[in-house]
C-alpha positions in Angstrom: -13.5 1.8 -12.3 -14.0 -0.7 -15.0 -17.6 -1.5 -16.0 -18.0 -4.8 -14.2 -16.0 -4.7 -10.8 -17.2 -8.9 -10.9 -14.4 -9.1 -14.2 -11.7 -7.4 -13.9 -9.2 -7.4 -16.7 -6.3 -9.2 -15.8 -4.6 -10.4 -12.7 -0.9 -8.5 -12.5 1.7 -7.6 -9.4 1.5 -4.2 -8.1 5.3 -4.0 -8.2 4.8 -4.1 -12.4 2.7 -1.2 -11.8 6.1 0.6 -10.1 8.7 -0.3 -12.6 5.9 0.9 -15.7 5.7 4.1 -13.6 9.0 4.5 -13.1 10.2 3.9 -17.0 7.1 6.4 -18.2 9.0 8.9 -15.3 12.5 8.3 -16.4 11.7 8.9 -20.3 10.5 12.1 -19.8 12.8 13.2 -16.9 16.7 12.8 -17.0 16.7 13.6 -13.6 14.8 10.5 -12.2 17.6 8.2 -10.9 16.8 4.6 -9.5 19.2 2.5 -7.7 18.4 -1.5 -5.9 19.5 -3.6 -3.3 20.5 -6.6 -6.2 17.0 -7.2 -6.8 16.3 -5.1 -9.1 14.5 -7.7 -11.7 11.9 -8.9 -8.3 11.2 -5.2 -8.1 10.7 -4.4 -11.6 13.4 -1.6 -11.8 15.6 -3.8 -14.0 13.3 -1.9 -16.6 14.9 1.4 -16.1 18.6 -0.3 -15.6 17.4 -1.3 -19.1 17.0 2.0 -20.8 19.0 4.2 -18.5 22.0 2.3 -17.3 23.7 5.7 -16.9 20.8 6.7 -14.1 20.6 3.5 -12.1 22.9 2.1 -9.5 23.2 -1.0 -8.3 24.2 -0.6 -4.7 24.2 -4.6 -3.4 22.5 -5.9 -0.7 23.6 -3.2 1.6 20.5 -1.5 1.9 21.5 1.0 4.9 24.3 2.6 2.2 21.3 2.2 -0.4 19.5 4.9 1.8 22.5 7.2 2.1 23.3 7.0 -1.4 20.0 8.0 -2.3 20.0 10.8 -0.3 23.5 12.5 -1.5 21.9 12.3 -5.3 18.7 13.8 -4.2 21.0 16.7 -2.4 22.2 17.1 -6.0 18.8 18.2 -7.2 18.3 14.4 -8.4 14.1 12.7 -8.3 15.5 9.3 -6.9 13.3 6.0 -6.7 15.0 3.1 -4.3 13.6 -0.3 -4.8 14.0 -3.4 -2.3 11.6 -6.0 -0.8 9.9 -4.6 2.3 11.9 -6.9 4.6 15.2 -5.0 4.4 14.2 -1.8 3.4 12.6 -0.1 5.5 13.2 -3.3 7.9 17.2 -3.0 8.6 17.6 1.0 7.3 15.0 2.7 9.3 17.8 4.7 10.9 18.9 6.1 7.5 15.7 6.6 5.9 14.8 8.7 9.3 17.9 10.8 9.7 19.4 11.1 5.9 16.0 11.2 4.2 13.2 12.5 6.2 14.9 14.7 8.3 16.8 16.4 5.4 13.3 16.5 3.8 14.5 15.2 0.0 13.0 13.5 -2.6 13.7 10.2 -1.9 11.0 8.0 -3.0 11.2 4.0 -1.3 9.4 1.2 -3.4 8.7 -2.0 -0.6 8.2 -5.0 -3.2 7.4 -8.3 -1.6 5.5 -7.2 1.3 2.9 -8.5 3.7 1.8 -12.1 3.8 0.8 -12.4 0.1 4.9 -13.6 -0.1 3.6 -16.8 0.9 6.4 -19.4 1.5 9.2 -17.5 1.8 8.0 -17.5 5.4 7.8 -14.9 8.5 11.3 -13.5 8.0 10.2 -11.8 5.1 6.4 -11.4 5.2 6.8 -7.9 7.0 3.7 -7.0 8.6 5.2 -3.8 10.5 6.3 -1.3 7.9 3.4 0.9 7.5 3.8 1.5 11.4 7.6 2.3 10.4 7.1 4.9 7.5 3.9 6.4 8.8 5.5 7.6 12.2 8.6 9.3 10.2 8.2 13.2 9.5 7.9 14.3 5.9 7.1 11.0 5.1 4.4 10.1 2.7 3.0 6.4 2.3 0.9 4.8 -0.2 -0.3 1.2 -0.4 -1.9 1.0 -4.4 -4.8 -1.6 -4.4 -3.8 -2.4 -8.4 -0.7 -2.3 -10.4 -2.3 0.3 -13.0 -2.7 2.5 -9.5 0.5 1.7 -8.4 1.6 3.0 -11.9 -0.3 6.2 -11.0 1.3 6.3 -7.3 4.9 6.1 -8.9 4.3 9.0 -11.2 2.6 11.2 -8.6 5.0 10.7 -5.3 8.4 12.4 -8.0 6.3 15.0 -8.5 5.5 16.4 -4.2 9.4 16.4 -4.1 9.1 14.6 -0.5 10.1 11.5 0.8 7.4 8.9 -0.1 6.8 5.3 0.4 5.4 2.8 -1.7 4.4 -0.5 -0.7 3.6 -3.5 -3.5 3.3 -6.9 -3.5 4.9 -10.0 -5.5 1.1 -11.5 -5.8 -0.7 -11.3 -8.9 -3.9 -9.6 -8.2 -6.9 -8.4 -10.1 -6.4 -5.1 -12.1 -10.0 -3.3 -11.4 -8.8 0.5 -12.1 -8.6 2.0 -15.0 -5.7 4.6 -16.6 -8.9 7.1 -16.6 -9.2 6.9 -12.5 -8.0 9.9 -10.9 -5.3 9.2 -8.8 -4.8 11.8 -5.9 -2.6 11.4 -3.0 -4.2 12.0 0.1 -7.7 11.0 -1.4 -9.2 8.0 -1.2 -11.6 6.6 -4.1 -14.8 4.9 -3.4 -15.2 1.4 -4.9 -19.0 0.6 -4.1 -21.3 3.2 -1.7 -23.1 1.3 1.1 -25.2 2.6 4.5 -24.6 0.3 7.0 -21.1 -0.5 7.1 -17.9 1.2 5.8 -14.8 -1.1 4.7 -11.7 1.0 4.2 -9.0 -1.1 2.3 -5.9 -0.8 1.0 -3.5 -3.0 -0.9 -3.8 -6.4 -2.4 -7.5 -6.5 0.0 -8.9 -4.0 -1.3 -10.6 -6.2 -4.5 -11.1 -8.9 -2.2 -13.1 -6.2 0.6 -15.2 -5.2 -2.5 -16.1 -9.1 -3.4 -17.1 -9.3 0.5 -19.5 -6.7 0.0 -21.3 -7.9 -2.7 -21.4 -11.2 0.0 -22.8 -9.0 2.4 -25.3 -7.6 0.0 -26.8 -11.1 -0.3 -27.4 -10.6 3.4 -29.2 -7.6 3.4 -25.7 -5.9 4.5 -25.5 -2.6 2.7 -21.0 -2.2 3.1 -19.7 0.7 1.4 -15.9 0.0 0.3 -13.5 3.0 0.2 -10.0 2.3 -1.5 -8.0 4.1 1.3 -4.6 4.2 -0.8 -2.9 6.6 1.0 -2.2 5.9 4.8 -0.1 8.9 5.5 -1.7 11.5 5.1 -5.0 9.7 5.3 -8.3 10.9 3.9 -9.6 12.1 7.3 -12.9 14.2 4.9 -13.9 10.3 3.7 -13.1 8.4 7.1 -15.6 11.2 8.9 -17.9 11.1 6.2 -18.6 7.2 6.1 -18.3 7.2 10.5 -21.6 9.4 10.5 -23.3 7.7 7.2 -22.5 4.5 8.3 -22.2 4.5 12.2 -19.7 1.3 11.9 -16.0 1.4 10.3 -14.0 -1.9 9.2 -10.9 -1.3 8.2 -8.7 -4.2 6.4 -5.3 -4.6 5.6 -2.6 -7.4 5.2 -0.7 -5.8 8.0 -0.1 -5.7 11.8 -3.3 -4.1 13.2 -1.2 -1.8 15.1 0.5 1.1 13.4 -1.3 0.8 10.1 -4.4 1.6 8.2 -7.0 1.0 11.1 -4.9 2.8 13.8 -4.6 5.4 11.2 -8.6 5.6 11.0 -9.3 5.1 14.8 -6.7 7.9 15.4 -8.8 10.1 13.3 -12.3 9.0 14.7 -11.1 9.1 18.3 -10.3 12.8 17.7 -13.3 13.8 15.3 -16.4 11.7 16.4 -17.6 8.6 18.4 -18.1 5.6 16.0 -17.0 2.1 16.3 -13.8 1.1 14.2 -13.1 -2.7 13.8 -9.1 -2.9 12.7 -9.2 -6.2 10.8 -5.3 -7.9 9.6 -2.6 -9.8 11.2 -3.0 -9.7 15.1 0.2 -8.9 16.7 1.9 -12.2 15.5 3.8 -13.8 12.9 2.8 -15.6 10.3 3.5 -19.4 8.7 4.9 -20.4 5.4 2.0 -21.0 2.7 0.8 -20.0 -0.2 -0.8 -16.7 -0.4 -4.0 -17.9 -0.8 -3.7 -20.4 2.0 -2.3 -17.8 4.7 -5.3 -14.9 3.1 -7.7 -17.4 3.7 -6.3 -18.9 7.3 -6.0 -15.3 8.7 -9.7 -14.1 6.8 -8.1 -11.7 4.9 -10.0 -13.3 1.6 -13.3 -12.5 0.4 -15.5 -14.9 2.6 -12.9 -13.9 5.9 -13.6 -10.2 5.5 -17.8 -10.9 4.9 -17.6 -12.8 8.2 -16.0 -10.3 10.6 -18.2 -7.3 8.7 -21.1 -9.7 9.3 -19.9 -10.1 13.5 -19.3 -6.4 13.7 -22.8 -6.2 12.7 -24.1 -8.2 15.0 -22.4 -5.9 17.5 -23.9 -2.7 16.3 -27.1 -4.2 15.9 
């Protein structure tokens, strides 16, 4: 992490964090193909289309054919990135990514731009709040949710090289870059932000900065909140979620998604089986959203810096 988590160096989409991955990926590898669902500028790989016009196809908005396509090159030994906004993709080709790509096992690797409510005006129909739920319950499936674009960078690079079907969810938002290109980047490991005794906050996403700005609230409180950047949701850190259940005795977890199927459910799963502490799923609660500006929908549904202090503050009360 960068010196002072208070400054962070620039504010920056998570989706440019993909399409820098996927250029650094496609310079050094000929085999890396991308294709799009024509929006491949919105999701950044218009980069690659750049460089490697002879390694990118532009499939249309037909995102069901966009999964099939992707999976006959990866049968031909091919490291293929697919790019759409989270909406249609995994939103109208679940069925494809399920049968052509996970349950052939190949490396097809999905980039979700655009997703959650941080897509602000361009209202409920395409703030998907489900898709986590979607990739998550799919065999062979890997899913990662970076909290920065230089980690999102990182997430590119490592999900060509476990040859599996991967996921990767970004966001149109500009949000704080707080990593640094010296962070390890593991999948399957989460990296603590900010240790803490009372509390846990596992985040993920474009929340995860604003989770670690709630704790330092909390601090001011006498609230001591660790914050743990839980990146990747499947397979989650299950070593870190039992480790902060017994230091801390209180889980939040806090994600701009539905609170069923994603990050929480993930952790409650794995506390349910493993050990008896109490895990407070906060995000969107099983409803759709308005048409706003980001910041007016993070702030309306508490999933800004003061939102996430006040339900780690009530969930204290509770265990208190």
């Amino acid at each position: 992490m960068i010196a002072d988590l208070n400054k962070p160096e620039a504010k920056k989409p998570t989706r440019d964090g993909f399409g820098k991955g996927l250029l650094e990926l496609g310079e050094k590898d000929s085999n890396v193909w991308a294709l799009s669902a024509d929006v491949s500028e919105s999701t950044r790989t218009h980069w690659f289309a750049e460089k490697f016009p002879g390694r990118f196809i532009q499939v249309g908005v037909a995102e069901q054919n966009m999964a099939g396509v992707a999976s006959g090159i990866a049968h031909c030994g091919k490291t293929v990135f697919v790019s759409a906004f989270a909406a249609f993709s995994p939103g109208r080709n679940f069925d494809q990514i399920r049968v052509s790509v996970c349950y052939n096992d190949v490396n097809v690797n999905f980039h979700a731009s655009h997703s959650g409510i941080t897509v602000g005006p361009d209202g409920a129909s395409h703030q998907i709040l489900e898709d986590i739920a979607l990739m998550r319950s799919l065999p062979n499936m890997i899913v990662i949710s970076p909290a920065d674009m230089e980690e999102a960078r990182k997430a590119t690079i490592a999900a060509a090289a476990v040859k599996t079907p991967c996921y990767i969810r970004t966001s149109r938002q500009n949000t704080p870059v707080f990593t640094t290109p010296d962070d390890k980047f593991e999948i399957g490991k989460s990296s603590v932000i900010r240790e803490g005794k009372d509390v846990a906050i596992f985040a993920h996403g474009v929340v995860t900065y604003d989770s670690f700005l709630a704790a330092e609230k909390l601090r001011q409180k006498g609230i001591d909140a660790a914050v743990i950047n839980c990146h990747t949701i499947k397979p989650v850190d299950e070593e870190a979620i039992l480790k902060y259940a017994k230091q801390c005795g209180l889980i939040v977890t806090v994600e701009d998604h539905q609170v069923i199927g994603g990050l929480g459910s993930a952790v409650a799963e794995t506390v349910a089986d493993r050990c008896h502490v109490p895990v407070k799923r906060h995000g969107i609660y099983d409803r759709f959203c308005e048409s706003a500006s980001a910041s007016e929908l993070l702030q309306k549904y508490q999933l800004d810096a003061d939102g996430i202090a006040r339900k780690v503050e009530e969930e204290m009360k509770v265990k208190k």
